[in-house]
N, C-alpha and C positions, 0 to 999 in steps of 0.2 A: 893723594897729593897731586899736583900740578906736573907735567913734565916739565924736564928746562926746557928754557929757550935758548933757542941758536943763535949766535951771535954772527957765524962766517952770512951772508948776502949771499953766497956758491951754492948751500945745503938748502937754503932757506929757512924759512921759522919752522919751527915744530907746529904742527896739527893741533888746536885743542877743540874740544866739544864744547856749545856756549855751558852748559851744563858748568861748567867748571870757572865760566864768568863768575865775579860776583853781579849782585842782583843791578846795583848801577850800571856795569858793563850794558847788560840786557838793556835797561830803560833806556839808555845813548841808542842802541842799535836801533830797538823801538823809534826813537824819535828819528834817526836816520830815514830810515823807511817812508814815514811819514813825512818827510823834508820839513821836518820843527814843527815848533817854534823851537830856538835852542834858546838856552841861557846862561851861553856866555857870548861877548862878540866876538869871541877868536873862534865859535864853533863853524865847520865849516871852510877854513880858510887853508891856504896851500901848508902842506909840509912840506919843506926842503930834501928830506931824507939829508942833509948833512951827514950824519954817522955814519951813512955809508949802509946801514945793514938790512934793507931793504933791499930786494933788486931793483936795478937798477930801472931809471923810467925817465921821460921828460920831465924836465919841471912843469907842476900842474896837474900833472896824474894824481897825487896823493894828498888828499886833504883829514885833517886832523880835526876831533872833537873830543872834549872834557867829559873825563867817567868822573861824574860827584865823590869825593872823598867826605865819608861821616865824617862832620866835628873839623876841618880842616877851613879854614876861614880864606884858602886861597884856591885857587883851580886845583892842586893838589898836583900828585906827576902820572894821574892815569887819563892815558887816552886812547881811545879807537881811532887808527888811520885806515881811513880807504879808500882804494885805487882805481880808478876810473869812472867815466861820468855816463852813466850809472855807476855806481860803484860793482864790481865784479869781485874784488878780494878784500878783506878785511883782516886788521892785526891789532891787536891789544898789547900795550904799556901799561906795567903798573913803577915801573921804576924813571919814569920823563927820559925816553929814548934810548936806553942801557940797553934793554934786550926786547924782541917783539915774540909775542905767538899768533902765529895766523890763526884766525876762526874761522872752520869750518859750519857752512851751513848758515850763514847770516844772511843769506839773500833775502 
């Protein structure tokens, strides 16, 4: 099973292996890499970190993209955020901002 994720921004996220992505996670990253097409219009676009549990950054560091939810007729609540332009760090939601785990190895 998955480790939890850390909620304090102090600790930072837990470490996971993409291994442990599901398989849409990977396709996002995929198409990250490749800078799209994405398909959605939000893909790409700034995250606030509002919640606070990211460390902390400029606005504009962190941009957010849709992991596909099977069978889900809306964006669904998973997404890859990643921090810097290149991207440098990478963190996965599957619950729309409640908890992050950084992914290791996404470069």
């Amino acid at each position: 099973s998955a480790p939890p994720a850390h909620r304090s921004s102090m600790a930072g996220p837990r470490a996971s292996e993409n291994g442990q992505l599901p398989p849409e996670a990977r396709r996002t990253l995929a198409l990250i890499a490749r800078g799209g097409p994405f398909p959605h219009a939000q893909d790409g676009t700034v995250f606030g970190n509002y919640e606070g549990l990211l460390p902390a950054q400029p606005r504009g560091y962190y941009h957010e993209y849709t992991v596909e939810t099977p069978g889900a007729r809306t964006r669904g609540a998973r997404r890859i955020i990643t921090g810097g332009n290149p991207p440098a760090v990478y963190y996965y939601t599957d619950d729309h901002y409640r908890s992050f785990r950084r992914i290791e190895g996404a470069r």
